[in-house]
C-alpha positions as CSV (number, residue, x, y, z in Angstrom):
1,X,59.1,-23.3,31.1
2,X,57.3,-20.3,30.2
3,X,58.1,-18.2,32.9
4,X,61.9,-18.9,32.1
5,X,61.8,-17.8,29.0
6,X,60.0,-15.0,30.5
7,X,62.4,-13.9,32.4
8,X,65.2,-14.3,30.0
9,X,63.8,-11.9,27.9
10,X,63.1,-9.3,30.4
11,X,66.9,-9.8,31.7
12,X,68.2,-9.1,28.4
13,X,65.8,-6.1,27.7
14,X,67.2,-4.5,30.7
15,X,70.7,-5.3,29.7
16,X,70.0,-3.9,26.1
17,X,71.3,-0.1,25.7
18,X,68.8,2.9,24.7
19,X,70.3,5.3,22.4
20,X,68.3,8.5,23.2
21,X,69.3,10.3,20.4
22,X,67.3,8.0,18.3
23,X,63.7,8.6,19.8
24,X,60.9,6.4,18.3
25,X,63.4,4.8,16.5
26,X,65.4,2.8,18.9
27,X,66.2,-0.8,18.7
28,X,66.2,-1.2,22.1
29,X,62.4,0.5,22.6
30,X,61.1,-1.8,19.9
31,X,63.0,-4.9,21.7
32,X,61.0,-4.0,24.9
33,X,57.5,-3.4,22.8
34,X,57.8,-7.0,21.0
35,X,58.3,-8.7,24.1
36,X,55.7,-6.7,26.1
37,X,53.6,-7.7,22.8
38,X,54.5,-11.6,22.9
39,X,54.5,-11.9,27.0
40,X,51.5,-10.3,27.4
41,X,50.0,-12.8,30.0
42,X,53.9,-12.5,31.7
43,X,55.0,-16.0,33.2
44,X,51.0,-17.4,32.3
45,X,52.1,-16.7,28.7
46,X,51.4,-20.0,26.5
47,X,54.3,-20.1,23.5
48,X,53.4,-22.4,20.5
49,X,56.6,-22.3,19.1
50,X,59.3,-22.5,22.1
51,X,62.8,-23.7,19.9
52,X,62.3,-20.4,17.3
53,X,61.5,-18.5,20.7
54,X,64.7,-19.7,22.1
55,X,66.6,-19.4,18.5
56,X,65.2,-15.9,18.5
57,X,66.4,-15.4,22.3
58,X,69.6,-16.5,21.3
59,X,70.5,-14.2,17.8
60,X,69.4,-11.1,20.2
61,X,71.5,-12.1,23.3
62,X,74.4,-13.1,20.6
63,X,73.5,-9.2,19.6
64,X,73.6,-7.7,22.8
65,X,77.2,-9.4,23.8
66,X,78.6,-7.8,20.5
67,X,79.9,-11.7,19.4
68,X,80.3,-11.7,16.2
69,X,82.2,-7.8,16.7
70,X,84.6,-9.5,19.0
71,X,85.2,-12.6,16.8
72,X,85.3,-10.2,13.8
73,X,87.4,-7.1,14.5
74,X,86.8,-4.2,12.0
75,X,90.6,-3.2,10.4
76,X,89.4,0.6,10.5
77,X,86.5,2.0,12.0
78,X,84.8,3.9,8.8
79,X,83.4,2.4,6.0
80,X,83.8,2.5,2.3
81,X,83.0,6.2,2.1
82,X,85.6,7.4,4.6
83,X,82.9,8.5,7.0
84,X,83.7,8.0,10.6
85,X,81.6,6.3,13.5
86,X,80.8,9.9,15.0
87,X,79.8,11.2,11.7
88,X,77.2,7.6,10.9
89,X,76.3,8.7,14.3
90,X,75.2,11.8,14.0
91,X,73.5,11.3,11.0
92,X,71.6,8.8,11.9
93,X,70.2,10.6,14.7
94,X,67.4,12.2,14.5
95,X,67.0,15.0,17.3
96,X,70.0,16.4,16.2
97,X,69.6,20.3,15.3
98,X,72.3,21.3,12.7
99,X,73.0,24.9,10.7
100,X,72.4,25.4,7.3
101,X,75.9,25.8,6.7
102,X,76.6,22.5,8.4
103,X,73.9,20.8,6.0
104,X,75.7,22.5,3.2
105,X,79.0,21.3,4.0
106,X,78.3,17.9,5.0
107,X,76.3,17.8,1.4
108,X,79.6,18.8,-0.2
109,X,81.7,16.7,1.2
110,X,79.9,13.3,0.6
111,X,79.2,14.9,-3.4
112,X,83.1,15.2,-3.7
113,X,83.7,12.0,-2.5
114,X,81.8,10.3,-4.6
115,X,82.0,12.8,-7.4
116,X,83.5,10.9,-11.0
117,X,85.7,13.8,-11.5
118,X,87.3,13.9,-8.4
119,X,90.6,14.5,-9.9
120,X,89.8,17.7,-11.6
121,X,88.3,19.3,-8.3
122,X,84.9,20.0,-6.9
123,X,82.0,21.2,-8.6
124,X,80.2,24.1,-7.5
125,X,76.4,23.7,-7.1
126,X,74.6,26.5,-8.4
127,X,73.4,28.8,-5.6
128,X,69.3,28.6,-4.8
């Protein structure tokens, strides 16, 4: 029974996505690690607890399939801030190589967001 679960996991670690703009940081590289950790003998591996390795098994396939995104549709794809998938994206990212001036203006825009005073204007931040 071993060797089934075995092979489930691999299956699904070669269905689950890398995102290479997240290097060292990927779910899908530490997904691969864990189970190269925990199946270390392969099929020969011994599991002492087999129903929460099949739970676990389970909550990552549920994961990979996108289930509870399909059963849940979003109404708008940003959050409460206003910031859009591509912008969560690329700050989250970590290979990305901005500007200064992009820095600065990504700053400012999040500070006027969630500035108190947002009805008398933006602040200007004193210049370093």
């Amino acid at each position: 029974m071993a060797a089934t679960r075995y092979r489930r996991f691999l299956k699904l670690c070669e269905e689950w996505p890398l995102d290479e703009t997240k290097k060292g940081r990927d779910l899908g590289t530490f997904l691969r690690q864990r189970v190269a950790a925990a199946f270390r003998e392969g099929e020969n591996t011994q599991i002492s607890d087999t129903e929460k390795c099949d739970l676990m098994y389970e909550s990552l396939a549920r994961m990979n399939t996108n289930t509870y995104r399909q059963r849940f549709p979003r109404v708008k794809d940003t959050s409460f801030t206003g910031v859009t998938v591509e912008e969560c994206k690329l700050l989250l990212s970590g290979s990305v190589q901005q500007t200064e001036d992009e820095k600065k203006s990504l700053w400012k825009t999040l500070t006027e967001r969630f500035s108190s005073k947002s009805d008398e204007g933006p602040e200007k931040a004193p210049e370093k």
